[in-house]
C-alpha positions as CSV (number, residue, x, y, z in Angstrom):
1,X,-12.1,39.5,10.0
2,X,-11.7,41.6,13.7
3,X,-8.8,43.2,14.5
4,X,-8.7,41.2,17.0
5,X,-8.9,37.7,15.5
6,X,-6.3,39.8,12.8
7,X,-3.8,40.3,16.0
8,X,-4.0,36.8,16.7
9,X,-3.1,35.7,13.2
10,X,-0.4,37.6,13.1
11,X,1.3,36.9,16.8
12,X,1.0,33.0,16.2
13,X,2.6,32.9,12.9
14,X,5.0,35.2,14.7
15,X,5.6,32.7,17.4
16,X,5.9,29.9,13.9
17,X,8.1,31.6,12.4
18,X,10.1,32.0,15.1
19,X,10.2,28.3,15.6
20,X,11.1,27.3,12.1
21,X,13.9,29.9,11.8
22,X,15.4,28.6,15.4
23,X,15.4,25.1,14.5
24,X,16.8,26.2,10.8
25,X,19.7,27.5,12.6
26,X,20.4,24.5,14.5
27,X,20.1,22.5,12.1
28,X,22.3,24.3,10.2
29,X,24.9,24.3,12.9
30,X,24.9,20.6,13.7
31,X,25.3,20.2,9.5
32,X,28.3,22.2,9.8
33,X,30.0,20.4,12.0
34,X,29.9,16.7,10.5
35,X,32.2,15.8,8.0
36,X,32.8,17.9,4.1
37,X,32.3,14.9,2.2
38,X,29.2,13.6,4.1
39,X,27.1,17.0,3.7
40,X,28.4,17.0,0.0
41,X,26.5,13.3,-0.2
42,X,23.1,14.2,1.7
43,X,23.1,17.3,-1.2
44,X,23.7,14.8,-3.7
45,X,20.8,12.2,-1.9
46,X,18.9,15.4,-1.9
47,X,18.9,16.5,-5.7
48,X,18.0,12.6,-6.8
49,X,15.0,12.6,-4.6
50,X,11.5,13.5,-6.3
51,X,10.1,15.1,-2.8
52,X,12.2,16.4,0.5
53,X,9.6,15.0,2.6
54,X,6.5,12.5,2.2
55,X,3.4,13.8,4.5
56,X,1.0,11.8,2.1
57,X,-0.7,10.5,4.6
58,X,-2.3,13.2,6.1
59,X,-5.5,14.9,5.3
60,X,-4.7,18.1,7.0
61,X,-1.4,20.0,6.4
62,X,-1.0,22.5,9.4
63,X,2.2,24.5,10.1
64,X,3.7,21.9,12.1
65,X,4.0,19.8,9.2
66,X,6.2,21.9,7.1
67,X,8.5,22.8,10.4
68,X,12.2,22.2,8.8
69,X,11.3,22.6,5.1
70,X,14.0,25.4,3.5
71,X,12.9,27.5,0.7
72,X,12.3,26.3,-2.3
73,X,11.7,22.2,-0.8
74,X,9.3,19.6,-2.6
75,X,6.9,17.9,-0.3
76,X,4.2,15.1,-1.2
77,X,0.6,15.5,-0.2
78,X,-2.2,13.6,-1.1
79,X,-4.6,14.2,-4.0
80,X,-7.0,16.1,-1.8
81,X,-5.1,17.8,1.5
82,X,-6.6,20.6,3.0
83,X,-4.2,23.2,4.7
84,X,-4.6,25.2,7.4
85,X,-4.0,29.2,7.0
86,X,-0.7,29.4,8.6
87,X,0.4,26.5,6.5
88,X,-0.7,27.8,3.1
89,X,0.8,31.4,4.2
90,X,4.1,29.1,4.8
91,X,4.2,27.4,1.6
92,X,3.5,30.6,-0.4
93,X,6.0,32.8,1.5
94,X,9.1,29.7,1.3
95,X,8.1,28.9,-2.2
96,X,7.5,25.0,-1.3
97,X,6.6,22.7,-4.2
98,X,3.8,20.4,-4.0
99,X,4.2,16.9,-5.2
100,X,0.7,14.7,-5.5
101,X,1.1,11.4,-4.7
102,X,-0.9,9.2,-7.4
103,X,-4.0,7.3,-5.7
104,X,-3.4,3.6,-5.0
105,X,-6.1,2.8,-7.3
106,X,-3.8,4.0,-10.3
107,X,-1.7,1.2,-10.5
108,X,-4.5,-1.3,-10.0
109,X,-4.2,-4.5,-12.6
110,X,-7.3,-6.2,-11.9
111,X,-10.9,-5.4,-11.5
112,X,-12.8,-8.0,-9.7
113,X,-11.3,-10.6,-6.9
114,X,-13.4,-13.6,-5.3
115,X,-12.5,-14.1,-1.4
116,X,-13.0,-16.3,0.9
117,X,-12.0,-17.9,4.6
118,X,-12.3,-20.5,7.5
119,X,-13.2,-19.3,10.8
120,X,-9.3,-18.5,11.7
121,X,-9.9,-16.0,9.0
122,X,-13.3,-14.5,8.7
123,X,-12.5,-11.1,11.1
124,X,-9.7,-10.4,8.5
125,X,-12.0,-11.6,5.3
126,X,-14.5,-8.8,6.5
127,X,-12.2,-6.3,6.7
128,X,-10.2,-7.2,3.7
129,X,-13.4,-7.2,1.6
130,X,-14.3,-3.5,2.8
131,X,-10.7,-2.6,1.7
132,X,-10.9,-3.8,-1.7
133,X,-14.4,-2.2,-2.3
134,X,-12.9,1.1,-1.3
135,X,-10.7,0.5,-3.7
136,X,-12.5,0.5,-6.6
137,X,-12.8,-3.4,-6.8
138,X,-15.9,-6.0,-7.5
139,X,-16.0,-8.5,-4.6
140,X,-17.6,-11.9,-4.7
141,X,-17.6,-13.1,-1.0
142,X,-17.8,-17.4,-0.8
143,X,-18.1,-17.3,3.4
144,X,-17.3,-18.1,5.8
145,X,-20.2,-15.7,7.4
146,X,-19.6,-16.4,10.6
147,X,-16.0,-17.5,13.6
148,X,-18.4,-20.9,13.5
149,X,-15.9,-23.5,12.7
150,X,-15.6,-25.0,9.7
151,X,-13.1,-26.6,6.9
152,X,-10.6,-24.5,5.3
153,X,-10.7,-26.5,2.1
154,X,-14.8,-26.0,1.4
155,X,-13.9,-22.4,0.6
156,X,-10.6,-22.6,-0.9
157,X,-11.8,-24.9,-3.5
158,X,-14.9,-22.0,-4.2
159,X,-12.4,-19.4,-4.8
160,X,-10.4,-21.1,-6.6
161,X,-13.5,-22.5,-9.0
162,X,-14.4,-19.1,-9.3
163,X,-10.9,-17.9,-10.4
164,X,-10.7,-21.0,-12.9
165,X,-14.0,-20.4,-14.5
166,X,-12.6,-16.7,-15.1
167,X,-15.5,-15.2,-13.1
168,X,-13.5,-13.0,-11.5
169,X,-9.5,-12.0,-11.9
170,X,-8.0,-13.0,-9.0
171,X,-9.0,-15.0,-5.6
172,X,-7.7,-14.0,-2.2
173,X,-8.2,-16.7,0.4
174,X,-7.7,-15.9,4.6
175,X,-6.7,-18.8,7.0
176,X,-4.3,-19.1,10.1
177,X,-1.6,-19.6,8.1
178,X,-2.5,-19.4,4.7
179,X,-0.7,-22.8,3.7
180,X,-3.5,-25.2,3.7
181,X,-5.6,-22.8,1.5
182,X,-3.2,-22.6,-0.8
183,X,-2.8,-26.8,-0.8
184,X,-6.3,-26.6,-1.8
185,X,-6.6,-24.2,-4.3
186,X,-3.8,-25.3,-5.3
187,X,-5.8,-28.8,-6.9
188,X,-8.3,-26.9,-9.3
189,X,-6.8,-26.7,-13.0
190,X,-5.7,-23.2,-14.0
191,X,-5.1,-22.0,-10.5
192,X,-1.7,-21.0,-8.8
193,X,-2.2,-20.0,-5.8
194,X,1.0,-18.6,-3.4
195,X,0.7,-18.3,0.1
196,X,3.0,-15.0,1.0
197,X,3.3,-13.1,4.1
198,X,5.2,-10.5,2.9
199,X,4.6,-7.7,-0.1
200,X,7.6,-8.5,-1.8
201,X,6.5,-12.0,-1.8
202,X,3.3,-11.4,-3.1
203,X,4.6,-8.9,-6.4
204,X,7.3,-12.2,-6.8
205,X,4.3,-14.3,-7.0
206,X,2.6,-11.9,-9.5
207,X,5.4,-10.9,-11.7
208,X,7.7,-14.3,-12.1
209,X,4.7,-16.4,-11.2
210,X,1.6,-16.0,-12.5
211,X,-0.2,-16.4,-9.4
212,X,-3.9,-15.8,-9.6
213,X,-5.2,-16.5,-6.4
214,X,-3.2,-15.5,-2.7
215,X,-3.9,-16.7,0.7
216,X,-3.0,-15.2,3.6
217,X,-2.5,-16.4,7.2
218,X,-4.5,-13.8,10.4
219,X,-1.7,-15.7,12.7
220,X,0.8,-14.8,10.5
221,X,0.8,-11.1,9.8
222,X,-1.7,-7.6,11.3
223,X,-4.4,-6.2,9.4
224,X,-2.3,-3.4,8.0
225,X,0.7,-5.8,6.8
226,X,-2.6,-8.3,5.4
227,X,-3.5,-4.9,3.4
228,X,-0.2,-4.0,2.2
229,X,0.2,-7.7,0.9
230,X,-2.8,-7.6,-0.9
231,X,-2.1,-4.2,-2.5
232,X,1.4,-5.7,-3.7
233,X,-0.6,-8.1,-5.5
234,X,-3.5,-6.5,-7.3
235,X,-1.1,-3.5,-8.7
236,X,1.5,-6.2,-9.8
237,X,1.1,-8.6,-13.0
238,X,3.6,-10.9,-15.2
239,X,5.0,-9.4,-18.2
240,X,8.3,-10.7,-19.3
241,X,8.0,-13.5,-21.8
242,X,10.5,-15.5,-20.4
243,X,8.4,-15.5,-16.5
244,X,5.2,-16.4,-19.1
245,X,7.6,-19.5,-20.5
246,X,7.9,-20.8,-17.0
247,X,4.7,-20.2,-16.0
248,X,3.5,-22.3,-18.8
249,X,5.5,-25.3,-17.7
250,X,3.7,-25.0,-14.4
251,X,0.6,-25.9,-15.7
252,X,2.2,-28.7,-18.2
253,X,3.6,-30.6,-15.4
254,X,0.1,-30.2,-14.1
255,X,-1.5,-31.5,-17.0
256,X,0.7,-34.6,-17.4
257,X,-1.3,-35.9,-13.8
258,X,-4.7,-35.7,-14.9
259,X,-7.0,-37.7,-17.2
């Protein structure tokens, strides 16, 4: 390394350090002047949390990233982060601890999932199914191929065949609104399907449920909400006996209507 490049180095994380200690002090003086019994609570909130700050997301930790952090702090990065020199310098010299955030595919229940949608749906079906096969998943897609239009039901009832016959663990089915989908489905033996357009809704569906097959509406929610949903319900199952008992009525009242 040049001197020069060496000079550099140095007069930038100068100029950082600088920064961080500046905005240590002010931050320190604003938490001075609030209330004793709040500051005593954000230490409390502070102790009980596993990380001080969640920069998961990223892929690249520079030293804007860790701006704030005191010595000795917990911070989450993913499996795989890269730093930039300043940063790693930073985390060295303050003594940071690294928390790794466990990849989404760890909590994964299920391994395979059929999916399907009408025209309404087929943009979000395409993008969906690239989603789950980055996840680790095998995908059976059952169309629509095309923003053609064409009946809703035709591939509803495919998916949920597919799910029935146990092909596959779970279905995921994409309409406008995700209702008449889940009508449909709804009419093979051994499928429950739940239309839910949130992800708390979909791990209810999952957990006290049973539901095997979700349907989703493209009106209803964005891609990255559609994602979320689906992610709530392939790391979610049903456990507790007494969801399982319920469940089981489900499909009695079913049976009691068909020859």
């Amino acid at each position: 390394m040049s001197d020069k490049i060496q000079a550099d180095r140095e007069t930038i994380r100068g100029l950082v350090s600088q920064i961080v200690e500046n905005f240590e002090k002010e931050r320190a003086s604003a938490v001075a002047a609030k209330p004793e019994h709040i500051v005593v609570n954000s230490l409390k909130a502070a102790r009980e949390r596993e990380f001080d700050r969640d920069e998961s997301a990223k892929t690249l930790i520079t030293e804007l990233d860790l701006r704030g952090l005191e010595e000795g702090s917990r911070i989450r990065l993913a499996e795989n982060v890269k730093f930039t020199p300043l940063a790693a310098d930073i985390i060295k010299d303050k003594n940071i601890s690294i928390v790794t955030k466990a990849p989404r595919t760890a909590n994964i229940v299920v391994k395979s999932v059929a999916v399907g949608a009408d025209h309404g749906g087929f943009e979000t079906k395409e993008k969906l199914k690239e989603h789950l096969v980055g996840l680790g998943l095998a995908v059976r897609d059952f169309g629509t191929n095309s923003k053609d239009a064409v009946d809703y039901p035709d591939f509803a009832h495919a998916v949920a065949k597919c799910v029935a016959d146990k092909h596959v663990d779970i279905g995921v089915i994409v309409d406008g609104a995700g209702i008449g989908s889940a009508m449909a489905a709804n009419k093979v033996p051994g499928v429950r399907a739940a239309a839910c357009y949130t992800p708390q809704l979909a791990k209810n569906a999952r957990e006290h449920n049973g539901a095997n097959v979700l349907t989703l509406g493209s009106g209803q929610n964005n891609f990255g909400e559609i994602a979320a949903i689906v992610e709530a319900f392939i790391t979610t199952d049903i456990i507790e006996e007494r969801h399982k008992k319920r469940v089981k009525k489900i499909d009695a009242i079913h049976g009691q209507y068909i020859s």
